[in-house]
Every structure is written in structure tokens, then in C-alpha cells.
SEDRENTI-132109 format. One record per residue: residue number from 1; residue in three letters; x, y, z of N, C-alpha, C in turn. Coordinates in steps of 0.05 Angstrom, whole numbers, plus 5000, padded with zeros to 4 digits. Atoms other than C-alpha are relative to their C-alpha. Example, Ala and Ser with C-alpha at 12.3 -4.5 7.8 and 13.67 -1.06 7.14 Angstrom:
<sites>
+-----+--------+------+------+------+------+------+------+------+------+------+
: num : residu :  n.x :  n.y :  n.z : ca.x : ca.y : ca.z :  c.x :  c.y :  c.z :
+-----+--------+------+------+------+------+------+------+------+------+------+
:   1 :    ALA : 5018 : 4976 : 5000 : 5246 : 4910 : 5156 : 5018 : 5024 : 5000 :
:   2 :    SER : 4984 : 4976 : 4999 : 5273 : 4979 : 5143 : 4985 : 5022 : 5014 :
+-----+--------+------+------+------+------+------+------+------+------+------+
</sites>
This chain:
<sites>
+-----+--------+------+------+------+------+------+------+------+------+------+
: num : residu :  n.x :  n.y :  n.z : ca.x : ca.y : ca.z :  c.x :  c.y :  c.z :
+-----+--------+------+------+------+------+------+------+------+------+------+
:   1 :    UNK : 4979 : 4994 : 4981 : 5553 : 5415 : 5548 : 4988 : 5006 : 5028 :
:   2 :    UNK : 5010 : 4990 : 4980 : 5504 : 5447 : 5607 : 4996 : 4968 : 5011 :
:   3 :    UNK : 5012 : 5024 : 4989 : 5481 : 5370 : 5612 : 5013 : 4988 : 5011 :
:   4 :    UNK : 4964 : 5009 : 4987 : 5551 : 5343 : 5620 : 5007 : 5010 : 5029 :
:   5 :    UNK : 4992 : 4987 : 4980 : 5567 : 5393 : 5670 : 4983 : 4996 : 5020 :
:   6 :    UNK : 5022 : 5003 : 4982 : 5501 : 5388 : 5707 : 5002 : 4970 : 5018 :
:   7 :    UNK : 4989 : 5019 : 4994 : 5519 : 5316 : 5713 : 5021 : 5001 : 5018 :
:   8 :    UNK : 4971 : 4996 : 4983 : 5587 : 5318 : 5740 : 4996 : 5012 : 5026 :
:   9 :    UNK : 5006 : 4980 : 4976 : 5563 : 5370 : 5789 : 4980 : 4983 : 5020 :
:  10 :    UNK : 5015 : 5015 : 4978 : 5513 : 5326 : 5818 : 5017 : 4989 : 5017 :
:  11 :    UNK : 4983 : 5030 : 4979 : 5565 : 5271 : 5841 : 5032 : 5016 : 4995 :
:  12 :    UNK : 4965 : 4994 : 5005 : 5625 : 5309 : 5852 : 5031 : 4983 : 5008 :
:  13 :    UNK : 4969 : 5029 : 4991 : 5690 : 5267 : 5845 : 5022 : 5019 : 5004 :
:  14 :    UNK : 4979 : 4988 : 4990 : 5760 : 5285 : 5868 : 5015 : 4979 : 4978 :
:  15 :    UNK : 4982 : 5017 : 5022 : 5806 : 5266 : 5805 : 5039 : 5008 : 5008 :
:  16 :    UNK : 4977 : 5000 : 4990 : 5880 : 5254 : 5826 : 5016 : 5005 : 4982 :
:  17 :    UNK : 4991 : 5010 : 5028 : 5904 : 5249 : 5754 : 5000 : 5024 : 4983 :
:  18 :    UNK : 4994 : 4977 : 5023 : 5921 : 5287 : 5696 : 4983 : 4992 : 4973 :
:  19 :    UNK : 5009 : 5002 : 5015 : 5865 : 5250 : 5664 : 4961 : 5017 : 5005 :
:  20 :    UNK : 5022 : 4979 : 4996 : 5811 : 5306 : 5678 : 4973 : 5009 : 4974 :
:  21 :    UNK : 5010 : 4993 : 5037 : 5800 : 5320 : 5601 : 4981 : 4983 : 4996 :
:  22 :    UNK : 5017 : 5021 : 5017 : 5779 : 5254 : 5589 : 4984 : 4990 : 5017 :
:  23 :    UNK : 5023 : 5005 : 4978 : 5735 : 5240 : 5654 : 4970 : 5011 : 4976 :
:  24 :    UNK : 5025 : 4973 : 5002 : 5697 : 5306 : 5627 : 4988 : 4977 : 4964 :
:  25 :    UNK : 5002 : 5008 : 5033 : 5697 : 5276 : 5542 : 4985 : 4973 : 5008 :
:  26 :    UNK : 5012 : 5022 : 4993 : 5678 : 5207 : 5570 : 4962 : 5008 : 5008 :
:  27 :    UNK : 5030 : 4997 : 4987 : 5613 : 5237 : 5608 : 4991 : 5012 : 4972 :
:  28 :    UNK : 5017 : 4984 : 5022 : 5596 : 5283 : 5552 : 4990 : 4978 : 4971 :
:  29 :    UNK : 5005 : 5019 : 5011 : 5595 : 5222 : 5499 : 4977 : 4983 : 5019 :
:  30 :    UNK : 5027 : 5024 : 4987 : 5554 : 5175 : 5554 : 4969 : 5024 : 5001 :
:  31 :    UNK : 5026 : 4974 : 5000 : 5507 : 5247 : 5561 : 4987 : 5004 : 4967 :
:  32 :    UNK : 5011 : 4999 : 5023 : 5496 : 5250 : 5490 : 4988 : 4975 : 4981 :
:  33 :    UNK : 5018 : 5024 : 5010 : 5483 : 5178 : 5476 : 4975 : 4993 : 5016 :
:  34 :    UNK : 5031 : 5009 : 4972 : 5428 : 5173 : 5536 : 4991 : 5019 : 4982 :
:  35 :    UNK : 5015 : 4979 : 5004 : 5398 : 5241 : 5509 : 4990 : 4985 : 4967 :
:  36 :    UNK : 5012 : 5014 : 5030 : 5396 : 5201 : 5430 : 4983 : 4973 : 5006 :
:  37 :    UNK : 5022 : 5019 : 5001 : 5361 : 5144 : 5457 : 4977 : 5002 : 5013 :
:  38 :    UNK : 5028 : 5003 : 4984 : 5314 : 5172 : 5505 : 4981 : 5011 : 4971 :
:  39 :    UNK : 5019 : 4979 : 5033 : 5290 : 5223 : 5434 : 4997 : 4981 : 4988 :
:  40 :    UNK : 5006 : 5012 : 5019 : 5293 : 5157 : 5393 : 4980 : 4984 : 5020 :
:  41 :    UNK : 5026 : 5023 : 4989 : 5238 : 5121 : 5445 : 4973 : 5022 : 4998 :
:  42 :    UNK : 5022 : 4983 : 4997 : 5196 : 5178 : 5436 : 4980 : 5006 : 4975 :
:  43 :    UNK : 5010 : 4996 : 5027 : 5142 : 5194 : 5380 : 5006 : 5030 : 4994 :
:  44 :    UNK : 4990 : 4976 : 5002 : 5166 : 5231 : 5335 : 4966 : 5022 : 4972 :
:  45 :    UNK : 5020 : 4981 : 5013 : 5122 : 5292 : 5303 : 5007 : 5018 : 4974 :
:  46 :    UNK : 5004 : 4994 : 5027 : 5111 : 5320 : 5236 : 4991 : 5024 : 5002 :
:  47 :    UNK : 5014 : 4971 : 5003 : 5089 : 5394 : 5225 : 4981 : 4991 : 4973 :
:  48 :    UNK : 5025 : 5004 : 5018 : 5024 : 5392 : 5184 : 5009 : 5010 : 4965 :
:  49 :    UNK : 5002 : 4987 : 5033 : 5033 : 5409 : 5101 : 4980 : 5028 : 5007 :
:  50 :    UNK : 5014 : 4975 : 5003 : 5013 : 5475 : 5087 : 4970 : 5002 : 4981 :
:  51 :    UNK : 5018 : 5004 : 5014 : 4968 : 5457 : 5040 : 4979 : 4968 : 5005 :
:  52 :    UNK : 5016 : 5035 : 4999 : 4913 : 5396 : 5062 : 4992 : 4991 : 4973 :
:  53 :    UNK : 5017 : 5014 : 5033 : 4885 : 5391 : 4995 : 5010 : 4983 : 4989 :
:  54 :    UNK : 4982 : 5023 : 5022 : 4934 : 5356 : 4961 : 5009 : 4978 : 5028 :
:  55 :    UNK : 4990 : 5019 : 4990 : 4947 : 5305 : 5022 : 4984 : 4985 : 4995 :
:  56 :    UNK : 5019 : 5015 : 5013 : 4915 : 5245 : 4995 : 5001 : 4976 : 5018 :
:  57 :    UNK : 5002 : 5021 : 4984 : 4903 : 5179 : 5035 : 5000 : 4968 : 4980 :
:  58 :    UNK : 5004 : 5017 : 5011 : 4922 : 5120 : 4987 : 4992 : 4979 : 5003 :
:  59 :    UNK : 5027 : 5020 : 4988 : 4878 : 5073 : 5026 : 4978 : 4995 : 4999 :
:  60 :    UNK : 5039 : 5002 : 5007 : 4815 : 5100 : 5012 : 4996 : 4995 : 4968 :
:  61 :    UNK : 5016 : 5007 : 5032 : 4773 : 5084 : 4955 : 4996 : 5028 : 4991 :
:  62 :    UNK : 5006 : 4975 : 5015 : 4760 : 5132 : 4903 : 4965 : 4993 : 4988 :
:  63 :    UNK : 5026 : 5007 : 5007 : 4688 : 5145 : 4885 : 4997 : 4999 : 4970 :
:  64 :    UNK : 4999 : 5005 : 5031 : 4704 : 5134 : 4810 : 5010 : 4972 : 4993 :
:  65 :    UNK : 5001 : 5032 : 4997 : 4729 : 5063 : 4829 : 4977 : 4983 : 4994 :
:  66 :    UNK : 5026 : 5013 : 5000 : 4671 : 5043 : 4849 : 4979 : 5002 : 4975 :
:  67 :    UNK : 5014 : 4994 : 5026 : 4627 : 5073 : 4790 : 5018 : 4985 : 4984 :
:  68 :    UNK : 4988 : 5009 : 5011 : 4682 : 5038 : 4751 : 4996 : 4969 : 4999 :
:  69 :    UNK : 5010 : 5024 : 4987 : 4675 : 4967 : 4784 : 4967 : 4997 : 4995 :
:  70 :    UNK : 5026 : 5002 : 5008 : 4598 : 4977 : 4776 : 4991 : 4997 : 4970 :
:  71 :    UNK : 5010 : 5002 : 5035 : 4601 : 4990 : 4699 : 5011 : 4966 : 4990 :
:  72 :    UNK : 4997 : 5017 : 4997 : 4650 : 4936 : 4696 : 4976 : 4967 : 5002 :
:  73 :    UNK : 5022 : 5020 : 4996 : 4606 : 4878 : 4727 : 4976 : 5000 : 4989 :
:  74 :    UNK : 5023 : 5006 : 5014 : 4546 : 4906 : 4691 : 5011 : 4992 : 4974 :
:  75 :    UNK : 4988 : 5008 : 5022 : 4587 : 4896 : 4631 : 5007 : 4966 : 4992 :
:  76 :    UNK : 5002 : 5029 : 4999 : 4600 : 4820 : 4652 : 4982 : 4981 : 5000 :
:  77 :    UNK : 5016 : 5030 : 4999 : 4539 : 4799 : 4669 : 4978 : 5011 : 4978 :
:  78 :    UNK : 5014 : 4996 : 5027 : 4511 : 4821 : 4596 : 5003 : 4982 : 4984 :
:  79 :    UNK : 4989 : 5020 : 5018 : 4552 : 4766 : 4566 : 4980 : 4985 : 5001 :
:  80 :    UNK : 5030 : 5025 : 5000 : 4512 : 4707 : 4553 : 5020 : 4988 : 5009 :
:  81 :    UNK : 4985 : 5027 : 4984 : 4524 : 4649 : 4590 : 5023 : 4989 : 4996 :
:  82 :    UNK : 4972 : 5006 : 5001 : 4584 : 4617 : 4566 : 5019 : 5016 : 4995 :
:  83 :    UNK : 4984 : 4976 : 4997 : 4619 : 4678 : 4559 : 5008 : 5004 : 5026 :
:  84 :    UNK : 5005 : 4983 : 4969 : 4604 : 4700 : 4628 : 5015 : 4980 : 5012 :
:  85 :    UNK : 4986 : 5018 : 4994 : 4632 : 4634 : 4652 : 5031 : 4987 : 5002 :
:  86 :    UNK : 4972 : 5001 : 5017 : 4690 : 4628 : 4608 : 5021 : 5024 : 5018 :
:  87 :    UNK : 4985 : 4974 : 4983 : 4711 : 4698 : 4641 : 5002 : 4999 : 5028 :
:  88 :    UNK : 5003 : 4999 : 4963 : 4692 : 4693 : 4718 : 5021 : 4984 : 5009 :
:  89 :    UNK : 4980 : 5023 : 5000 : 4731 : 4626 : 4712 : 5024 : 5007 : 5005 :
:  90 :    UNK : 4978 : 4989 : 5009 : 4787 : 4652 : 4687 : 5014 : 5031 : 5011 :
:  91 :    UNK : 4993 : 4975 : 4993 : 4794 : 4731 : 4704 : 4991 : 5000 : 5028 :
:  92 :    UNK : 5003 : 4991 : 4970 : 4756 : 4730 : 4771 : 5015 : 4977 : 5018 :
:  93 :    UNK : 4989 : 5019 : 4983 : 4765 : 4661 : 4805 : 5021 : 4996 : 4995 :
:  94 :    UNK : 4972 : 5000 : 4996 : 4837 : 4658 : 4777 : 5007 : 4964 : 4994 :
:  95 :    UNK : 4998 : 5023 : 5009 : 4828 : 4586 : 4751 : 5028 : 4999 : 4971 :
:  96 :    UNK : 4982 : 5000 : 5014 : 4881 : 4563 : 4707 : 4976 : 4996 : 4973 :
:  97 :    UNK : 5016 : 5005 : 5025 : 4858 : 4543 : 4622 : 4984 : 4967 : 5005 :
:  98 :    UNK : 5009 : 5036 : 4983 : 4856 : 4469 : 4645 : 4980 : 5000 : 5015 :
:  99 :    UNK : 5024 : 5003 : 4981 : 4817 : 4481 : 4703 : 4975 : 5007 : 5005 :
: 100 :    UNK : 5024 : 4982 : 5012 : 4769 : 4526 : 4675 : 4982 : 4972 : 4981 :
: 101 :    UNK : 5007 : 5026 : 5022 : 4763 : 4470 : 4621 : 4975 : 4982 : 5014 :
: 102 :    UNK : 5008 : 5015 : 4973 : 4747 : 4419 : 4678 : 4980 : 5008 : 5006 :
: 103 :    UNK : 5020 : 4988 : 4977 : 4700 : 4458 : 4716 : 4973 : 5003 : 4969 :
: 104 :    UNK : 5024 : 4991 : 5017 : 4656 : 4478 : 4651 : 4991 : 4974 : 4984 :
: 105 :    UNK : 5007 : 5029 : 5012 : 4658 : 4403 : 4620 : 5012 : 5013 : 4967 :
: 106 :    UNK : 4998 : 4988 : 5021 : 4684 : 4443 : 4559 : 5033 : 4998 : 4988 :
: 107 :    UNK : 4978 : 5002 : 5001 : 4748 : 4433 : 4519 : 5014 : 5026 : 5002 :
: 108 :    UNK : 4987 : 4975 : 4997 : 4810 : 4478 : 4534 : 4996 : 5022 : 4976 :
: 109 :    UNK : 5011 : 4984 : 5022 : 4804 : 4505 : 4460 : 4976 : 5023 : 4998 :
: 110 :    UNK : 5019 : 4988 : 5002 : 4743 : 4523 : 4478 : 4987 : 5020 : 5015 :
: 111 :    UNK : 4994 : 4983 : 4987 : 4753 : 4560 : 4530 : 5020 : 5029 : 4989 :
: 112 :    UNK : 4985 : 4979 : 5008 : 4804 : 4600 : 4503 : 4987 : 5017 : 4984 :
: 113 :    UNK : 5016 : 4982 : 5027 : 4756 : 4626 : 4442 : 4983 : 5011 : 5021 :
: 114 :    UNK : 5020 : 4985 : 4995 : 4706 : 4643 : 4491 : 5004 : 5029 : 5020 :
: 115 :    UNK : 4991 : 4991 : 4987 : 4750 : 4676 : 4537 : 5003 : 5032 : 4983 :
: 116 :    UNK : 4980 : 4971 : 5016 : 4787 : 4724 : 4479 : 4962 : 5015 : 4997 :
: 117 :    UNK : 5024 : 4979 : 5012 : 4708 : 4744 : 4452 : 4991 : 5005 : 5029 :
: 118 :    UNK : 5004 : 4990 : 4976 : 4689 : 4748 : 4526 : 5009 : 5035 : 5007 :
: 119 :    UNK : 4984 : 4981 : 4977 : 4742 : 4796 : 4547 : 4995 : 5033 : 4977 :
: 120 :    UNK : 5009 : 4986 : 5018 : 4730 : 4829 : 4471 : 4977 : 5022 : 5005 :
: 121 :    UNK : 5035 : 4981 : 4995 : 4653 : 4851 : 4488 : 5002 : 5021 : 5016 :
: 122 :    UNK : 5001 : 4983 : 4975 : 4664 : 4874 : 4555 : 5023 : 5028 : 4991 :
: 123 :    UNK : 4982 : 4983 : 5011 : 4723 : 4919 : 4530 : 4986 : 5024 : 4979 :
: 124 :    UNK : 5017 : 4986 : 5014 : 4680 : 4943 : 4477 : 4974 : 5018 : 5011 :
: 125 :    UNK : 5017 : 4997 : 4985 : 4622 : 4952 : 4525 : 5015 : 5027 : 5019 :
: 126 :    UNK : 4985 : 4981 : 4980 : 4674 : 4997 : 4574 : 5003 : 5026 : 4981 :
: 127 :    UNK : 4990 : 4978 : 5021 : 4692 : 5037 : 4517 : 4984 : 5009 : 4988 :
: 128 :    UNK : 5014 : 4993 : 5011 : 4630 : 5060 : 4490 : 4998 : 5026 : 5017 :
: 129 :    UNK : 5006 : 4978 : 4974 : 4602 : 5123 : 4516 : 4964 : 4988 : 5008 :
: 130 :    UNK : 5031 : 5013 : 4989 : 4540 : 5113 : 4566 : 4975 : 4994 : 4988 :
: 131 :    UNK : 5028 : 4997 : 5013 : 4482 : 5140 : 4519 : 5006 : 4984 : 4978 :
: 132 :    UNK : 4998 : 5024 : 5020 : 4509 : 5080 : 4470 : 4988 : 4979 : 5012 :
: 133 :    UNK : 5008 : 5023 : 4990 : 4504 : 5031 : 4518 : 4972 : 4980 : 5012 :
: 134 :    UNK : 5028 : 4991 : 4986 : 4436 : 5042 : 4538 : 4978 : 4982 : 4968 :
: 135 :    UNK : 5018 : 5009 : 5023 : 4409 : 5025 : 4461 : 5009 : 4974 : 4984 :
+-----+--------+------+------+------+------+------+------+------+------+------+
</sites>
């Protein structure tokens, strides 16, 4: 309302009319939609969590990823060769069964068996505990 008024008072008009009410209701509507769009061009601010600990950044990497990804790949490239092949093919490069096929000179069938014991080992290999894997 002070803003309205402050307005009006700048540019004083001489109203002849018995429409006084609605001069004033008109400005105070145009006063309050200027005042919502200047606040919506502005950045708006957040008060901090009380607690930082728990704000977490789901962008960053976790350092158990990585140790994860590391066991992983050592786990792949233990396979023996056509294993290792059969899988990279297929799980990393994203090759279809066909084209895996293709690329290895090897029938689809044969891909697929090497794939399932492939994916078998490594699985087995993840799931052991460390001081197994070692002997």
C-alpha cells in the first residue's frame, strides 16, 4: 500500500469522477505486478541447512566407486581370452549378439556360452572376499 501511495503522490492527478476507488485499485494491482517481476528477475537465495554433513553432491564420485570399478576390471581382465572378448564386446562396447559374432569370427551360439560363463566368473570373482582372491 506505502508503494501505491508513494506512486500516486509522485504524479499527482486531479480526478473529476467518482471513479477514485478504482484509479487507486488499478495502481495498486500495476504496483504489485512490477514489484513480482522485478523479485522474479532476481536470484533467488537459500538459507544454508543446518547441518552440512548430510548435504551430499550427487555429481561427485564416491571413493568406493572407484575401488569398485578397479576390482571390477581386474576381475575382467583375468578371464582368458575369449571370455574377456565375449564380454567387452557385449557388456562394454554395447555390440549387439550378431555383431559380437561378426567381429570375433565366432558363431552367435558361441558367443552366448561364452558370454553367460564370462559374466559367471567375474560375478564369482566380485563376490569372494579379497584374501580369496589373492590365492
Amino acid at each position: 500500500m506505502q508503494e501505491t501511495f508513494a506512486r500516486v503522490l509522485r504524479k499527482p492527478r486531479i480526478l473529476h469522477s467518482e471513479d477514485d476507488v478504482g484509479y487507486l485499485l488499478r495502481v495498486l494491482r500495476n504496483t504489485f505486478f512490477s514489484t513480482r517481476r522485478t523479485a522474479a528477475r532476481r536470484p533467488q537465495t537459500a538459507p544454508l541447512p543446518d547441518d552440512l554433513d548430510l548435504v551430499e553432491d550427487p555429481r561427485a564420485t564416491r571413493p568406493e566407486a572407484r575401488l569398485e570399478s578397479a576390482e571390477l576390471y581386474e576381475a575382467i581382465s583375468a578371464l582368458p581370452d575369449d571370455f574377456r572378448d565375449a564380454l567387452v564386446a557385449i557388456d562394454v562396447v554395447g555390440l549387439s549378439y550378431r555383431e559380437a559374432a561378426r567381429a570375433l569370427r565366432v558363431r552367435e551360439a558361441t558367443i552366448t556360452t561364452r558370454l553367460h560363463r564370462a559374466r559367471q566368473r567375474v560375478a564369482r570373482t566380485l563376490t569372494q572376499e579379497p584374501s580369496e582372491r589373492l590365492s
